[in-house]
C-alpha positions as CSV (number, residue, x, y, z in Angstrom):
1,X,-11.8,-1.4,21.8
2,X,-15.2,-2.5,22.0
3,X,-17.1,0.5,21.5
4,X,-15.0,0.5,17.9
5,X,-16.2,-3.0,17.0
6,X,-19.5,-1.3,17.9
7,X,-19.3,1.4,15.5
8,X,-17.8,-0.5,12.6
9,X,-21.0,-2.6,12.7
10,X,-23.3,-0.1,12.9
11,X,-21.8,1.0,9.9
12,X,-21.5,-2.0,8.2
13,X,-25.3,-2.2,8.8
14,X,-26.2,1.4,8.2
15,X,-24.1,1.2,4.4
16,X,-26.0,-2.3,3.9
17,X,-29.2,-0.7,4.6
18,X,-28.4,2.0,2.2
19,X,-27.8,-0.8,-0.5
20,X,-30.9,-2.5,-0.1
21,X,-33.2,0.5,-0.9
22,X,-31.1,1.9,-3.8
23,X,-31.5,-1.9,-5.0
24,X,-35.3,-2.2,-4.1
25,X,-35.4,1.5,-5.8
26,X,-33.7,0.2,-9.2
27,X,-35.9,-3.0,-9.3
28,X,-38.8,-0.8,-9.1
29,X,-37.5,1.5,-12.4
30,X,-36.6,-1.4,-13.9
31,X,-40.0,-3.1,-14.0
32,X,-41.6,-0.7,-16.2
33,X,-41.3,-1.2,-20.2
34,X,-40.3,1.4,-22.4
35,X,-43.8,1.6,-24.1
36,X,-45.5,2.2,-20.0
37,X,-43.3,4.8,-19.6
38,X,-44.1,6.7,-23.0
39,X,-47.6,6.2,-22.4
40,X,-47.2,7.8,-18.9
41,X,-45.5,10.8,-19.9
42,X,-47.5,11.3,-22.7
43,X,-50.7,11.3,-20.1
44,X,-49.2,13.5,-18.2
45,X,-48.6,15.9,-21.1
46,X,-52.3,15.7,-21.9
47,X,-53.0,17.1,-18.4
48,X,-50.7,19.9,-18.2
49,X,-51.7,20.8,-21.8
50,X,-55.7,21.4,-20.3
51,X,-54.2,23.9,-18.1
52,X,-55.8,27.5,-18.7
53,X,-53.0,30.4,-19.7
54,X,-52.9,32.8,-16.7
55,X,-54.3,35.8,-16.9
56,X,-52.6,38.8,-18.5
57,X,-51.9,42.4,-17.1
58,X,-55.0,43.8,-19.8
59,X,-57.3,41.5,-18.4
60,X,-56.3,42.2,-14.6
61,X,-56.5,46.0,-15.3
62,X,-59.5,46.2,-17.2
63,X,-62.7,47.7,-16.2
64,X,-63.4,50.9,-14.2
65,X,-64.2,49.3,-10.9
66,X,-61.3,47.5,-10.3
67,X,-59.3,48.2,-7.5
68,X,-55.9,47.6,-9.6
69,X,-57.2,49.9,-12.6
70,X,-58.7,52.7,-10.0
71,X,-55.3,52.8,-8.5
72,X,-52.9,53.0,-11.7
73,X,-55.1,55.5,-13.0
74,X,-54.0,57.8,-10.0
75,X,-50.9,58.3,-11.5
């Protein structure tokens, strides 16, 4: 019987642990205006927007000496 009452608290523990960092997590989230967040995101767009396009096939294959063109042109 003991090694129930045992368990039952170490559940009771582990679910209000659980509780504390979802509410811990939510306060966090919540401390944030609207207009913080809209500048965030839009920083981060900047960024990704700085990114280079990759490279395409026609600029991989171009040239004689490259090893990709010297092999396609094999066959």
């Amino acid at each position: 019987m003991r090694l129930w009452k045992l368990l039952g608290l170490a559940g009771l523990a582990g679910v209000a642990a659980t509780g504390a960092v979802l509410a811990r997590g939510e306060r966090r989230r919540r401390a944030h205006t609207p207009e913080e967040i809209r500048t965030r995101l839009r920083e981060r767009h900047a960024a990704l927007a700085d990114v280079p396009e990759p490279v395409t096939t026609a600029e991989l294959v171009s040239g004689r000496g490259h090893r990709l063109a010297r092999v396609l042109r094999r066959r």
